[in-house]
C-alpha positions in Angstrom: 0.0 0.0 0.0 1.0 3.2 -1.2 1.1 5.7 1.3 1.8 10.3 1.2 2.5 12.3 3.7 2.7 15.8 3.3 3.5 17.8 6.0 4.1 21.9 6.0 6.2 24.5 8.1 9.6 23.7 6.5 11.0 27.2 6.6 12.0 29.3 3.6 14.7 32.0 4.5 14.9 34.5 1.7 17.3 37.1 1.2 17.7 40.3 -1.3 20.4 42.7 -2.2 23.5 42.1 -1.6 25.2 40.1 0.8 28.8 41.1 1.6 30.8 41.4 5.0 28.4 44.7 6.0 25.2 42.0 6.3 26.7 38.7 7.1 26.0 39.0 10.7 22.4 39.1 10.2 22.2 36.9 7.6 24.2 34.2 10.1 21.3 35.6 13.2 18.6 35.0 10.7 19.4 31.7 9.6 20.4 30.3 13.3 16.6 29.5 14.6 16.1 27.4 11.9 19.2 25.8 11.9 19.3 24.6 15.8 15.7 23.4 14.9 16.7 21.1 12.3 16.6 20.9 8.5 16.3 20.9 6.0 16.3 24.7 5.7 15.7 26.6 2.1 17.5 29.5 1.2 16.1 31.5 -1.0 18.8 33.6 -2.8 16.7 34.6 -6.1 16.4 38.0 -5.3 20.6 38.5 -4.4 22.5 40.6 -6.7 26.0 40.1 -5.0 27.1 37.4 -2.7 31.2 37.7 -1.3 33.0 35.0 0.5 31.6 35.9 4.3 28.2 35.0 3.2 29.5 31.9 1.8 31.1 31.2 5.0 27.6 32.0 6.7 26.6 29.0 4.4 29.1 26.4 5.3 29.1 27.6 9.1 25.1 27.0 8.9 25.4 23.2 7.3 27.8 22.7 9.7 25.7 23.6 12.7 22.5 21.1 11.2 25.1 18.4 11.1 23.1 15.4 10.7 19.7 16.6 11.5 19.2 18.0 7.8 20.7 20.1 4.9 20.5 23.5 3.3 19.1 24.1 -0.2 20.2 26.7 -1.5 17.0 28.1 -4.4 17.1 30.6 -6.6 20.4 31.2 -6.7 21.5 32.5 -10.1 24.0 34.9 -12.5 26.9 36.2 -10.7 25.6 34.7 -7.4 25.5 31.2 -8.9 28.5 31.7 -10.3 30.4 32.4 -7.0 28.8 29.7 -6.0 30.4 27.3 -7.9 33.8 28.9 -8.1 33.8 28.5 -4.2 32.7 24.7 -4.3 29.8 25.2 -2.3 27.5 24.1 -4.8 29.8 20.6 -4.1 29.1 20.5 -0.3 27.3 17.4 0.8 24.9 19.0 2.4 24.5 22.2 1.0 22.1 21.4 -2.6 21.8 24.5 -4.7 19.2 24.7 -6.9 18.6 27.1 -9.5 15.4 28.7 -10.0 13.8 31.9 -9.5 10.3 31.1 -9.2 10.6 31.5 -4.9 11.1 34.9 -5.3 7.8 36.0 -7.6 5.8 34.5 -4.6 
């Protein structure tokens, strides 16, 4: 027997503008909630214009503190965003899936 479940209140964090060294802070405070609760947790970066390494490291420091209670998916992410993405081999994390589409951000 076939069975679905289909639950809600997975959280979506999304983020706009650019995030450089002036915002990783925040972006780090937002993310930690979700993050101590468990994943997985969606990033939504579809509306980011600019991401340096800080916020990358806000990334990694973030999949690092779900361990093995979930991941981070990285949506939206595209352009010069996506592109720092993979130059910085986060896109190659384990648990860290980045997926690109902007549709997250039109909602």
């Amino acid at each position: 027997m076939q069975q679905v479940d289909v639950r809600t209140g997975n959280p979506v964090v999304a983020f706009s503008g650019e995030i450089d060294m002036a915002v990783a802070e925040w972006m780090d405070a937002a993310l930690q909630p979700w993050t101590r609760a468990g994943g997985p947790v969606t990033i939504d970066l579809s509306e980011v214009t600019f991401i340096d390494s800080t916020a990358i490291h806000v990334l990694l420091r973030a999949a690092a503190t779900l361990g093995e209670r979930g991941c981070i998916i990285v949506h939206g992410a595209h352009g010069a965003v996506k592109k720092v993405l993979e130059l910085t081999g986060l896109d190659s994390e384990p648990s860290i899936h980045v997926i690109p589409c902007p549709v997250l951000a039109a909602a």
